[in-house]
C-alpha positions as CSV (number, residue, x, y, z in Angstrom):
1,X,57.7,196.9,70.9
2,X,60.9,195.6,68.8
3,X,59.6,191.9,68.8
4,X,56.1,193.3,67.7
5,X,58.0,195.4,64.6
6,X,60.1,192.0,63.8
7,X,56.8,189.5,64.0
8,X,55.6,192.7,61.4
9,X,58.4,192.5,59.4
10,X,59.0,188.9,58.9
11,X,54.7,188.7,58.1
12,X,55.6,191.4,55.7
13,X,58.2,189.2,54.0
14,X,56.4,185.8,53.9
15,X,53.5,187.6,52.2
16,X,55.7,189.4,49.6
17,X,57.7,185.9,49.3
18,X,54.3,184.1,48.8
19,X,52.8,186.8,46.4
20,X,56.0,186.3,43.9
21,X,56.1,183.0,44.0
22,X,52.4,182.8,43.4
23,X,53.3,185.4,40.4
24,X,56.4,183.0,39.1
25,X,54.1,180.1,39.4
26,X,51.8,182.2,36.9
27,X,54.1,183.2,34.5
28,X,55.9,179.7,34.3
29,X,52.1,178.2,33.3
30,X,51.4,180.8,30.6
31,X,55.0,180.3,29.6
32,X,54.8,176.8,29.3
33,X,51.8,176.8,26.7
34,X,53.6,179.2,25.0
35,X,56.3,177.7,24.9
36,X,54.7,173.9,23.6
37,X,52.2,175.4,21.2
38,X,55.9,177.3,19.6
39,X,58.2,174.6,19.1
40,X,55.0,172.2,18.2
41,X,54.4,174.8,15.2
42,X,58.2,175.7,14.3
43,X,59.7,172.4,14.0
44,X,57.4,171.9,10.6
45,X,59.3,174.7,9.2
46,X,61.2,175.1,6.4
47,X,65.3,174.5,7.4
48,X,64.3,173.4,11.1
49,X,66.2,170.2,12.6
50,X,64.8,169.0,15.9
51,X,67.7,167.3,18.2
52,X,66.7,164.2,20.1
53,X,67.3,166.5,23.4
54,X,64.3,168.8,22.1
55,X,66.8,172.2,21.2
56,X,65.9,172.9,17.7
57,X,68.0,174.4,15.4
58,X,67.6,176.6,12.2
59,X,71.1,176.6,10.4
60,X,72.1,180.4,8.1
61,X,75.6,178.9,7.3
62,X,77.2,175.6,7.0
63,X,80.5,174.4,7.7
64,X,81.7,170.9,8.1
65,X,85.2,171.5,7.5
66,X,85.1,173.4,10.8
67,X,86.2,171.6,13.9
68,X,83.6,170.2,16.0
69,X,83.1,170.3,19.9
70,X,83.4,167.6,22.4
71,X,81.6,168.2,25.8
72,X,84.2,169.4,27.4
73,X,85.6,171.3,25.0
74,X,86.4,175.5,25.5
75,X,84.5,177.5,22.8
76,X,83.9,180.9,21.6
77,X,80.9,182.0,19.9
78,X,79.0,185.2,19.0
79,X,75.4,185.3,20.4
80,X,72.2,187.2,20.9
81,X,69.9,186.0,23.2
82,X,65.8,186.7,22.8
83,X,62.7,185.8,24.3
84,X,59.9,184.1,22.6
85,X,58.3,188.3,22.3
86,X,61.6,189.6,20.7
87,X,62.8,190.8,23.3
88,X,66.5,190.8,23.8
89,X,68.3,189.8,27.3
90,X,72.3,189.5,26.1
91,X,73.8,190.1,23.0
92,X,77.6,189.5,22.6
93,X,77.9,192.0,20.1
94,X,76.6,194.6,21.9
95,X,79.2,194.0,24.2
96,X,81.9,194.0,21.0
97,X,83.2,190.6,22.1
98,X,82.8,187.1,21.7
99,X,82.5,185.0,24.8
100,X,84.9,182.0,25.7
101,X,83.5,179.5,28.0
102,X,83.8,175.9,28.6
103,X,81.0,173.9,27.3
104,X,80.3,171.6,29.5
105,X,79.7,175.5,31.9
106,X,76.5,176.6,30.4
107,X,73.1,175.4,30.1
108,X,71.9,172.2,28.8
109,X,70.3,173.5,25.5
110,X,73.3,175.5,24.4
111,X,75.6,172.0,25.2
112,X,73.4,170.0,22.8
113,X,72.6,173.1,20.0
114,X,76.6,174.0,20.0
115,X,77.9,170.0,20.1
116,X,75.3,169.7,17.0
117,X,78.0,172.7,15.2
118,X,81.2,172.8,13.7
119,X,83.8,175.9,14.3
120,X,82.4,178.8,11.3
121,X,78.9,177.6,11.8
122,X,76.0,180.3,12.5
123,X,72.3,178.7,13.5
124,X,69.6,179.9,15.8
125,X,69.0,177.7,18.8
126,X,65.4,177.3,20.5
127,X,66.2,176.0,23.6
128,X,62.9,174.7,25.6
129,X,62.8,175.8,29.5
130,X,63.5,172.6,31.1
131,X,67.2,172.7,29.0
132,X,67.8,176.3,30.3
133,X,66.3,177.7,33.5
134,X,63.1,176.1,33.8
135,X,60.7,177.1,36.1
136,X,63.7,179.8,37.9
137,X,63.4,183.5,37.3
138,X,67.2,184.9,36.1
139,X,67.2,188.2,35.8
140,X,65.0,189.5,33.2
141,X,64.0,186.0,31.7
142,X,61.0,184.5,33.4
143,X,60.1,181.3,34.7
144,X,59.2,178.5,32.2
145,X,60.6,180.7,29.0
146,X,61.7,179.0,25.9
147,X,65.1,180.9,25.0
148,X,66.2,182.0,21.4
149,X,69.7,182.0,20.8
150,X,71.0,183.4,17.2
151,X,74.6,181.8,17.7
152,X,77.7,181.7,15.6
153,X,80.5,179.0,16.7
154,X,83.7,181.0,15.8
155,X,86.6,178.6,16.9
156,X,86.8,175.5,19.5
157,X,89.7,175.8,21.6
């Protein structure tokens, strides 16, 4: 009876297992289109720079006078985090602090958007799925999602 109740248990769990993964696989396709016909339309916009890497970049302040990152450089920034519906998944502010990380700690698209900056700086980073999470499901953000980052470099330490 017991191994009859595990066999039903672990069929349970490779159908549930299959069923989201089938469902991630889903989302990452519709993602993706979403995510090509996006950047293919918003990099002929007024103010956007496209970075060799693919991040593009929308700059609201300017400050070249501001010192500039290296890889592995320790920053802190100001950020809010959308999805390509408006929807928010992390906001800094909220929080009522900055973060401080090491840049060469984070994912690819925020590297190459935050290298492209200099310390005072504010621009919005759209950062294609393969330079964040691609095809992974973290937390609320679904597989294949392009991420919009509104960031502010305040200081490299």
């Amino acid at each position: 009876m017991i191994n009859a109740l595990l066999i039903l248990a672990i069929v349970v769990l490779l159908i549930l297992t299959f069923r989201g993964h089938r469902r991630n696989q889903a989302a990452a396709a519709e993602n993706g289109d979403a995510e090509a016909q996006f950047l293919a339309e918003n990099k002929h916009k007024e103010g956007v720079v496209e970075l060799d890497c693919g991040v593009q970049m929308l700059w609201h302040t300017r400050n070249q006078a501001g010192e500039q990152p290296s890889a592995k450089s320790k920053v802190t920034v100001h950020y809010r985090g959308t999805l390509l519906d408006g929807s928010e998944f992390d906001n800094s502010q909220k929080r009522g602090q900055p973060l401080t990380f090491k840049l060469n700690q984070v994912i690819s698209g925020w590297q190459q958007g935050l290298l492209a900056m200099h310390a005072g700086e504010r621009a919005t980073l759209y950062i294609p799925a393969k330079l964040a999470y691609g095809n992974r499901r973290v937390g609320n953000i679904a597989p294949a999602s392009l991420l919009i980052f509104d960031v502010e470099l305040i200081a490299v330490n």
